[in-house]
DRENRODREN-711685 format. One record per residue (C-alpha): residue number from 0; chain; x, y, z. Coordinates in steps of 0.2 Angstrom, whole numbers, plus 5000, padded with zeros to 4 digits. Example, Ala and Ser with C-alpha at 12.3 -4.5 7.8 and 13.67 -1.06 7.14 Angstrom:
{site 0,'A',{5062,4978,5039}},
{site 1,'A',{5068,4995,5036}},
***
This chain:
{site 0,'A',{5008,5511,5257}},
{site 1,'A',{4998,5521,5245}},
{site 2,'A',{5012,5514,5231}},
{site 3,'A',{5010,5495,5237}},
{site 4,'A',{4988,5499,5236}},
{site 5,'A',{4990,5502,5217}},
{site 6,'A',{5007,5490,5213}},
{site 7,'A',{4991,5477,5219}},
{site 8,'A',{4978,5486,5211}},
{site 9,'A',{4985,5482,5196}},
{site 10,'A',{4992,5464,5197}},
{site 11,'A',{4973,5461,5200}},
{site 12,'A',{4967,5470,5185}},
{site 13,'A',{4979,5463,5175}},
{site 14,'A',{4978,5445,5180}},
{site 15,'A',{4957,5446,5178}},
{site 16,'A',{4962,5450,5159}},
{site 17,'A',{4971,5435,5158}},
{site 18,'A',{4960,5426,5164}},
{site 19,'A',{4947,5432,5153}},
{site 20,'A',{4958,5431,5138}},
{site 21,'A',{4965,5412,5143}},
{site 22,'A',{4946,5409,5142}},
{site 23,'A',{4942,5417,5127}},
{site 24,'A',{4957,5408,5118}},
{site 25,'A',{4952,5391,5123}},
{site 26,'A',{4935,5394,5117}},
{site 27,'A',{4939,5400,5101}},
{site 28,'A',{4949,5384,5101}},
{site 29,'A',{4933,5373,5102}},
{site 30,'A',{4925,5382,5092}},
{site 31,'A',{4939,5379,5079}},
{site 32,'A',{4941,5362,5081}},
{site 33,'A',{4923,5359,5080}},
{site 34,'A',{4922,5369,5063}},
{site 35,'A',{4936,5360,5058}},
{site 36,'A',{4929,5342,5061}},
{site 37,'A',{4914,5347,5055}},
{site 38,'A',{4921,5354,5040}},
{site 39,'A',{4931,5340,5036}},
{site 40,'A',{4917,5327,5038}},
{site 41,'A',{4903,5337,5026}},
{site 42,'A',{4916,5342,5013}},
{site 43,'A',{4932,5329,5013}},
{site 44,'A',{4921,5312,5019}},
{site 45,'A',{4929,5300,5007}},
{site 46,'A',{4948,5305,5010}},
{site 47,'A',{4944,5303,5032}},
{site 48,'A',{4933,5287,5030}},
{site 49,'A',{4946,5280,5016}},
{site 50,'A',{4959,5284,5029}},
{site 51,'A',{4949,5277,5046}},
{site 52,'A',{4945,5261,5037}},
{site 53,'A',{4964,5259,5031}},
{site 54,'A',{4968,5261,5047}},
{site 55,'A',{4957,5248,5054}},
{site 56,'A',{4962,5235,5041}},
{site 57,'A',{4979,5238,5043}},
{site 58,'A',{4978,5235,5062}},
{site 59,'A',{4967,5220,5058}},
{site 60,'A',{4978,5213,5046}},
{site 61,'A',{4992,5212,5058}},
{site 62,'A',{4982,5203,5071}},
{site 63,'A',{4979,5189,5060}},
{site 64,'A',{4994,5187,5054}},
{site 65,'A',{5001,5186,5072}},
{site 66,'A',{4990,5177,5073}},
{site 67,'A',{4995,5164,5058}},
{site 68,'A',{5013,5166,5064}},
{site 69,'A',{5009,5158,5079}},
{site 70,'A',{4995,5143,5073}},
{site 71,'A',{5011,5139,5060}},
{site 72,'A',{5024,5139,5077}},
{site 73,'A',{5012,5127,5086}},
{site 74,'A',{5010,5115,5071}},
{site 75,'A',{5028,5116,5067}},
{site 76,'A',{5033,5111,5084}},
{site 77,'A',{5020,5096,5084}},
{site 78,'A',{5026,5089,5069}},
{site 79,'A',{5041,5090,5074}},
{site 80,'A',{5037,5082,5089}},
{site 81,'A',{5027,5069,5080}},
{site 82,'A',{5041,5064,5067}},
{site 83,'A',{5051,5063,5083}},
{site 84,'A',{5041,5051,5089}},
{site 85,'A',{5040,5040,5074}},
{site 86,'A',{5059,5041,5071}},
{site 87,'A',{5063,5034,5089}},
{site 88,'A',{5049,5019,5086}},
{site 89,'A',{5058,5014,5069}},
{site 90,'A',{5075,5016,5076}},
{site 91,'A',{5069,5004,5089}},
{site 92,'A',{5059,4992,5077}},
{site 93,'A',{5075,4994,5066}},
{site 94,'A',{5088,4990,5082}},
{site 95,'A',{5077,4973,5085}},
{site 96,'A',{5077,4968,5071}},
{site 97,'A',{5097,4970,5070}},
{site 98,'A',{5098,4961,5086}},
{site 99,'A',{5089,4947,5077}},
{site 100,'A',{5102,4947,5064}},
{site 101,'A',{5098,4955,5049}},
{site 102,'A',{5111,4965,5044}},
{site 103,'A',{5110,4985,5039}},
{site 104,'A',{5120,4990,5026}},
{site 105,'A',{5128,5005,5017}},
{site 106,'A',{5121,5014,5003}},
{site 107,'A',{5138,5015,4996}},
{site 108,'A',{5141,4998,4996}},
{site 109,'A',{5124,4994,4988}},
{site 110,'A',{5127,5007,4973}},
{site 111,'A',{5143,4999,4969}},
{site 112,'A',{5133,4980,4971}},
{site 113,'A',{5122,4986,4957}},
{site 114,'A',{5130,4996,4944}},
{site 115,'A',{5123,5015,4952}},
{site 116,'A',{5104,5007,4951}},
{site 117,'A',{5107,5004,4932}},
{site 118,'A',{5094,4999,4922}},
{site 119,'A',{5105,4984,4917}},
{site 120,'A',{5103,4977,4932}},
{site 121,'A',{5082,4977,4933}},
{site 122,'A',{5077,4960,4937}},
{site 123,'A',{5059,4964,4942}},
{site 124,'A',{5047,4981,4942}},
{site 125,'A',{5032,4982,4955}},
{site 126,'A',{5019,4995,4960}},
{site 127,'A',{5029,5002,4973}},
{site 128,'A',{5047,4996,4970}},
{site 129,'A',{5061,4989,4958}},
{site 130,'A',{5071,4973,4958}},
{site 131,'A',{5091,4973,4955}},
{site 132,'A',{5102,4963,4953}},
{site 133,'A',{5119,4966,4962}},
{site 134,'A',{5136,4958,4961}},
{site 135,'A',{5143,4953,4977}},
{site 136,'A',{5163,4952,4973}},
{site 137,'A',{5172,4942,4960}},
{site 138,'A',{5166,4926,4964}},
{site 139,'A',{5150,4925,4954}},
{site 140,'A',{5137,4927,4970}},
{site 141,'A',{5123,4938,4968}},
{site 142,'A',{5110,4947,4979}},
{site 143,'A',{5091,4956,4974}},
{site 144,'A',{5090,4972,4982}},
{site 145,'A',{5073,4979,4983}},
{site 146,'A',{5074,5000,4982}},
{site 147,'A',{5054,5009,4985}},
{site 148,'A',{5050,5022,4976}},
{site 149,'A',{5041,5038,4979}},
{site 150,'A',{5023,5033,4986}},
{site 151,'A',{5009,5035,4995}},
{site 152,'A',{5012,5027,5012}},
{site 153,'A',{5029,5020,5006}},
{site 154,'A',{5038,5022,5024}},
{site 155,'A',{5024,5010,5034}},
{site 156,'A',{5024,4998,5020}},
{site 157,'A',{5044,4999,5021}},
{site 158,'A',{5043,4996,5039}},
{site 159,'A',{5031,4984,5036}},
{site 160,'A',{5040,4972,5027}},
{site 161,'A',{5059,4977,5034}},
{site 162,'A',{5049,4968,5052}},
{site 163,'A',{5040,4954,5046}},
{site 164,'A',{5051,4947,5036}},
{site 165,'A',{5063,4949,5048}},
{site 166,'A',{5057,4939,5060}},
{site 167,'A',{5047,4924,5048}},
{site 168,'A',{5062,4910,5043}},
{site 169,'A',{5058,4897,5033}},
{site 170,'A',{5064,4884,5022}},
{site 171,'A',{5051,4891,5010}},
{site 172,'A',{5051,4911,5013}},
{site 173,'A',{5060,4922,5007}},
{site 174,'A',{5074,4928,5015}},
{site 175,'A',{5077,4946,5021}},
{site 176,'A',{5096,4947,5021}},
{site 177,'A',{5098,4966,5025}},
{site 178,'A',{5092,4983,5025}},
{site 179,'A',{5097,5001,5021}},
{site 180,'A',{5088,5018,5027}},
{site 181,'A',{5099,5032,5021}},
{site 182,'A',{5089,5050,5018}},
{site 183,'A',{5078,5047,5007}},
{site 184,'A',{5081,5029,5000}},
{site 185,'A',{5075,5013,5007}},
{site 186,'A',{5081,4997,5000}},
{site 187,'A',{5080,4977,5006}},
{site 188,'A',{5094,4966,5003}},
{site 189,'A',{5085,4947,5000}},
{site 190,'A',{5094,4931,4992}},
{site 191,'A',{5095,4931,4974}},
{site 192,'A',{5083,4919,4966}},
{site 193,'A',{5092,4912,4950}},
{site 194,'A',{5077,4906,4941}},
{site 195,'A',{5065,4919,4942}},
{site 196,'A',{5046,4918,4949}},
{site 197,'A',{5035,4904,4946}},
{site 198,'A',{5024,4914,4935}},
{site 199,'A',{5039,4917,4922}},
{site 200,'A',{5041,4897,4921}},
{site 201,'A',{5022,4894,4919}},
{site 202,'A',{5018,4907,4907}},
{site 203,'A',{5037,4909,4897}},
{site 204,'A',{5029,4915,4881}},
{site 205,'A',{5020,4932,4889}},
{site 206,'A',{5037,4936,4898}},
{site 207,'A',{5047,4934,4881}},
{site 208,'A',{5057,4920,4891}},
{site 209,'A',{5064,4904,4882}},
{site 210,'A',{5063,4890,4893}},
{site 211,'A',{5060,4873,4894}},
{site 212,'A',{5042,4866,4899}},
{site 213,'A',{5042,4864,4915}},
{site 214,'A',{5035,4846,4917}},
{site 215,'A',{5026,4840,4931}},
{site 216,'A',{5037,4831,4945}},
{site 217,'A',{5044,4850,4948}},
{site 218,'A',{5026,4857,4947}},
{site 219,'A',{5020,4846,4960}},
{site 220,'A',{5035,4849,4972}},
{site 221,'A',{5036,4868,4969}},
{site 222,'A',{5016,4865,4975}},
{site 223,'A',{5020,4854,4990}},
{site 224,'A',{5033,4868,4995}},
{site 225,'A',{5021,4882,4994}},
{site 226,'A',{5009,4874,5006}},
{site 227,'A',{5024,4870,5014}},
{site 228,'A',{5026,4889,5018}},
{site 229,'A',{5008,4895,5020}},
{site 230,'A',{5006,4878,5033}},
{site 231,'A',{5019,4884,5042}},
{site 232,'A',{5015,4903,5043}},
{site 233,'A',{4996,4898,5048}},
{site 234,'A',{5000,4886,5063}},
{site 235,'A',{5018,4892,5068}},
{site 236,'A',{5016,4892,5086}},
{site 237,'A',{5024,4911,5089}},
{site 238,'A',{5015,4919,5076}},
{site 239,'A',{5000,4917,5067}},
{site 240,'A',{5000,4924,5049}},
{site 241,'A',{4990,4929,5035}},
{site 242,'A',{4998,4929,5018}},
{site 243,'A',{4985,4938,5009}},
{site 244,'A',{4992,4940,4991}},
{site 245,'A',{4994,4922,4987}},
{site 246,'A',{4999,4922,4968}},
{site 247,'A',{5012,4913,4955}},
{site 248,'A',{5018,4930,4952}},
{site 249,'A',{5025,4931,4972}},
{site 250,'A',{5034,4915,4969}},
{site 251,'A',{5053,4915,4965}},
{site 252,'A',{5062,4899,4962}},
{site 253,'A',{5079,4897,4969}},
{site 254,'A',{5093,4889,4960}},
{site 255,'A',{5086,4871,4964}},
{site 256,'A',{5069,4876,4961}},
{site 257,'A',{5062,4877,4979}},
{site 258,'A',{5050,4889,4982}},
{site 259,'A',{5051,4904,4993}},
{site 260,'A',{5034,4916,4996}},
{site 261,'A',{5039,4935,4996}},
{site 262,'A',{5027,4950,4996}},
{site 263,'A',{5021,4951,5014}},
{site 264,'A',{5022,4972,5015}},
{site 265,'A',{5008,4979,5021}},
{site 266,'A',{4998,4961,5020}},
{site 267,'A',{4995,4951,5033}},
{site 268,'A',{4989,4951,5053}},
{site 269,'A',{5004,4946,5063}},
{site 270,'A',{4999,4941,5081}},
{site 271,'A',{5010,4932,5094}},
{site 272,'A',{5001,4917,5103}},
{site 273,'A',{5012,4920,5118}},
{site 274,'A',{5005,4937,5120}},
{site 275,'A',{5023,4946,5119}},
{site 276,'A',{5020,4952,5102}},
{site 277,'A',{5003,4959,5092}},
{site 278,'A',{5005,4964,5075}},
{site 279,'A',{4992,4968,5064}},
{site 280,'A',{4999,4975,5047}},
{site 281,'A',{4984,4974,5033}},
{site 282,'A',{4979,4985,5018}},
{site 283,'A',{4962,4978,5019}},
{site 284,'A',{4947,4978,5033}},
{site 285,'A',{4951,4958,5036}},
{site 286,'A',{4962,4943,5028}},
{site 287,'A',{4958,4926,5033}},
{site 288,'A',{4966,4910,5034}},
{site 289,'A',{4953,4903,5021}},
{site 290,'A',{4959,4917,5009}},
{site 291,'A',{4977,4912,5007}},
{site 292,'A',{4967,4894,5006}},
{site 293,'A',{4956,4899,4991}},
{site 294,'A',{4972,4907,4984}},
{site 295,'A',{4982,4891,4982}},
{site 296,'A',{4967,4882,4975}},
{site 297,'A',{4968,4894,4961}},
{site 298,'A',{4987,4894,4961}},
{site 299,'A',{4985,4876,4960}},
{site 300,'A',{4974,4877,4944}},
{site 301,'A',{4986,4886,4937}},
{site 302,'A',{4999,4874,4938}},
{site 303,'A',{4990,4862,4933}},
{site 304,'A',{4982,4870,4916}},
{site 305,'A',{4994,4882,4912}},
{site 306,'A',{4983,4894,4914}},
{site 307,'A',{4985,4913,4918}},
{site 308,'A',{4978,4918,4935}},
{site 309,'A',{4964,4926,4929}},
{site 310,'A',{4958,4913,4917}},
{site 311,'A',{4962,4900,4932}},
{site 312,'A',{4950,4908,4941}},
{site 313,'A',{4935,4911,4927}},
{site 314,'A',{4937,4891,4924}},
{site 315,'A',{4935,4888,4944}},
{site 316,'A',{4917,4900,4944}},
{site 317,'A',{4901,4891,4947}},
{site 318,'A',{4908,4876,4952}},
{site 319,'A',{4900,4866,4967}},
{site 320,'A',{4911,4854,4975}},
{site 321,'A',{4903,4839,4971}},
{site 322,'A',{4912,4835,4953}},
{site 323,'A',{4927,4839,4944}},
{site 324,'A',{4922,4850,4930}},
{site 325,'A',{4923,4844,4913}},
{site 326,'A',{4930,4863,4907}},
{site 327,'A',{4943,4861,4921}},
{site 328,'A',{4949,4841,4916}},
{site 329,'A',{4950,4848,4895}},
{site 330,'A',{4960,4863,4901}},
{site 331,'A',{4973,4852,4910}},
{site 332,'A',{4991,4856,4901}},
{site 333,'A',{4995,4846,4886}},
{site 334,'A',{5011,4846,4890}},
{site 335,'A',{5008,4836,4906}},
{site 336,'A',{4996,4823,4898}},
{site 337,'A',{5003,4804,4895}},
{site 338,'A',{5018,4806,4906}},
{site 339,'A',{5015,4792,4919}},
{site 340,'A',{5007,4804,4931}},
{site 341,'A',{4990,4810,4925}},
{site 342,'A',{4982,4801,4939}},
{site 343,'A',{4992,4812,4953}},
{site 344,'A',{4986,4827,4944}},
{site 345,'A',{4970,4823,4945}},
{site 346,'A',{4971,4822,4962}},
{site 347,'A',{4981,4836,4964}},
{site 348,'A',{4964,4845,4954}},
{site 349,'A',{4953,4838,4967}},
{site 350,'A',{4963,4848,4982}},
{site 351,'A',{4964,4863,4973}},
{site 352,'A',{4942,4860,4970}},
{site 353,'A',{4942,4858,4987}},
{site 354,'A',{4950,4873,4992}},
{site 355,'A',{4940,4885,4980}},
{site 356,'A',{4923,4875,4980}},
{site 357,'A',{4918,4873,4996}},
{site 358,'A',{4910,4889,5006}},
{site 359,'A',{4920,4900,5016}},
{site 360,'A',{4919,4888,5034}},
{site 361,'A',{4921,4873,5025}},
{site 362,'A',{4938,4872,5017}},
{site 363,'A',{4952,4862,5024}},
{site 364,'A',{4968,4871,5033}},
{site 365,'A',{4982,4874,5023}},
{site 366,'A',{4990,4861,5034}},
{site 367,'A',{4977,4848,5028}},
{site 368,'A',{4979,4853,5011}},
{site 369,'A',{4999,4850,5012}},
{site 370,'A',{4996,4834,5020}},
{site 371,'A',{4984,4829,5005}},
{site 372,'A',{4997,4836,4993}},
{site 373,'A',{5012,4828,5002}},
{site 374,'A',{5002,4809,5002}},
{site 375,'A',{5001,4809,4985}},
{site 376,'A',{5017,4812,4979}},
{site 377,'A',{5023,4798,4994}},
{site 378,'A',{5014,4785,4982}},
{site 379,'A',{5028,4790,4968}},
{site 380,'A',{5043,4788,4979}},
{site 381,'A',{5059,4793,4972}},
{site 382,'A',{5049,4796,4954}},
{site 383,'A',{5047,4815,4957}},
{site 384,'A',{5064,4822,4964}},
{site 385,'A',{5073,4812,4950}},
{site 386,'A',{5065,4823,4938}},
{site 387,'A',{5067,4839,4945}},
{site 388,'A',{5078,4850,4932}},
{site 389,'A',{5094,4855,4935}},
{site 390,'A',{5098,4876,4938}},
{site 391,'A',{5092,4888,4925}},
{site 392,'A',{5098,4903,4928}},
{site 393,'A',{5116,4913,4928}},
{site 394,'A',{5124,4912,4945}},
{site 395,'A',{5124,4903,4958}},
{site 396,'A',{5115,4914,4969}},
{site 397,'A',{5121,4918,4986}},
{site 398,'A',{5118,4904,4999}},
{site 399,'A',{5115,4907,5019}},
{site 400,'A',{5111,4895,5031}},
{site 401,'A',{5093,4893,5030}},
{site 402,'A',{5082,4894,5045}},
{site 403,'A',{5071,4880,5045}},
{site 404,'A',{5058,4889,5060}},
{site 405,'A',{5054,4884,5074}},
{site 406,'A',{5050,4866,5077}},
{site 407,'A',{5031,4868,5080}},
{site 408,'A',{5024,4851,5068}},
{site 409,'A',{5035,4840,5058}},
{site 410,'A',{5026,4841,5044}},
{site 411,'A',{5029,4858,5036}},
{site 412,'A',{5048,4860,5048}},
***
């Protein structure tokens, strides 16, 4: 027992030691650490503030780019859904459009048609797009195929024309044979005009065109035609539209000189009067019908005096409706005067004053001005249509039936 005493005698001792010691060591650990820290902050601040503060960045920086990542994921997937979206409703404005016959064609067989795009084959450069010329077989027909460029808002003005001139037939519109969306290329088949635009017969010297002058029985039934058109697309009983861009230069002149209006894209207000269909398609706040009216008036005084557009309109300023203007009589053509018909002409200058001089709610419809129009050349009889010229042109363009419209009013059918 006396062994057993001191065997735990001992263990005690010893284990108070630890004890002591284990408490000791972890003190002189504090201790240490704190020298340390506090060693390390008075003599090394630079190196541990350099090295919190990368630290803190680095963690920060990480954050936002996760951050970033995920804003780009999100706006990714809504584009994506968004250009979804838009491709579905063309695809559907595109499927209509074939269901109401025009006809979509190939790339291919449009590269062949024009030589691969060459430069050859330019019949006409716009703001937005170029005109070719394309060869359809061996048999001497030809088409125009319209191919947009690069440009701001190209795809809704693509769009744009592809659907209105897909639906408007007209003796006297232009009209939209085909279409072809591949990648990145967007290009309208239409007929081929073989005499050009209106504005290349009336002005032949400034497009470096040698042509005979065109006298005035065609002048006055390219005119009658125009109104024709604009009559018919302002009272068409399914759809009311606005032309907007009403110029000599928009014009073309098939291969027996009949007019057909082109240039609607991105143009006009588009509404249905049997409430099936509202289209409203405009670059600018507002067109009105009594826009495209005040166009013609001064289309009409450029056909008369052989003037450009611009000058057309300087020799129509200031004038009040109750006259004809001794400027506008002395700038009448010369090679118009003394041909049996000055007196029609005058007339014709009296609709055209009426269109341009009146204010905005007083001038006539475009369906009264093609009735004026049409009367006086009824006066003449067969003395107009004898006289109208015989093709200019190389080809003989590509005939399709022509789609007269719907039978609204007799007059402009």
């Amino acid at each position: 027992m006396h062994a057993i005493d001191q065997i735990h005698e001992f263990w005690s001792s010893s284990m108070d030691n630890l004890e002591v010691f284990l408490n000791w060591f972890a003190f002189g650990w504090s201790v240490a650490a704190v020298l340390l820290f506090v060693v390390t902050w008075f003599y090394m601040p630079n190196t541990f503030a350099d090295k919190a503060m990368e630290i803190n960045m680095k963690w920060r920086k990480e954050k936002e780019e996760k951050k970033k990542t995920k804003a780009q994921k999100q706006l990714a997937q809504f584009r994506f859904q968004k250009q979804t979206t838009v491709d579905r409703a063309q695809n559907a404005k595109i499927h209509m459009l074939e269901k109401h016959g025009s006809i979509r064609m190939s790339y291919s067989y449009l590269l062949k048609a024009t030589n691969n795009f060459s430069d050859n084959n330019v019949i006409g450069i716009g703001k937005c797009a170029t005109l070719y010329k394309a060869a359809i077989g061996n048999n001497g027909n030809f088409l125009t195929v319209k191919r947009f460029r690069d440009f701001p808002h190209i795809e809704q003005k693509f769009m744009c024309e592809i659907m209105t001139n897909g639906q408007l037939k007209h003796r006297n519109l232009v009209s939209l044979l085909g279409f072809c969306k591949e990648k990145e290329e967007k290009l309208l088949v239409y007929n081929y005009m073989a005499n050009g635009s209106l504005y290349d017969w009336l002005h032949p010297m400034e497009v470096g065109y040698k042509r005979p002058t065109l006298n005035w029985p065609p002048r006055y039934e390219i005119t009658v035609g125009i109104a024709r058109g604009l009559a018919w697309l302002h009272h068409n009983c399914n759809y009311r539209v606005t032309h907007g861009n009403i110029c000599s230069k928009f014009i073309f002149l098939d291969k027996n000189f009949d007019p057909k209006i082109s240039s609607f894209g991105g143009r006009m207000i588009m509404t249905s009067n049997s409430g099936n269909l509202r289209m409203r398609i405009c670059e600018k706040s507002e067109f009105r019908e009594s826009d495209d009216v005040y166009a013609f008036g001064i289309l009409l005084v450029e056909v008369v005096t052989g003037k450009k557009p611009e000058d057309a309109s300087n020799l129509c300023e200031g004038f009040d409706g109750t006259l004809i203007s001794r400027n506008l009589c002395n700038a009448i053509d010369s090679s118009l005067s003394g041909k049996g018909f000055d007196s029609d002409i005058s007339q014709v200058l009296k609709v055209a004053l009426e269109c341009i001089g009146l204010s905005l709610n007083e001038r006539p419809t475009m369906l009264e001005v093609y009735k004026s129009l049409r009367s006086i050349g009824a006066k003449k009889g067969s003395a107009y249509t004898s006289e109208i010229p015989m093709q200019i042109g190389d080809g003989d363009g590509t005939h399709v039936a022509e789609h007269y419209g719907i039978d609204i009013i007799g007059e402009v059918e």
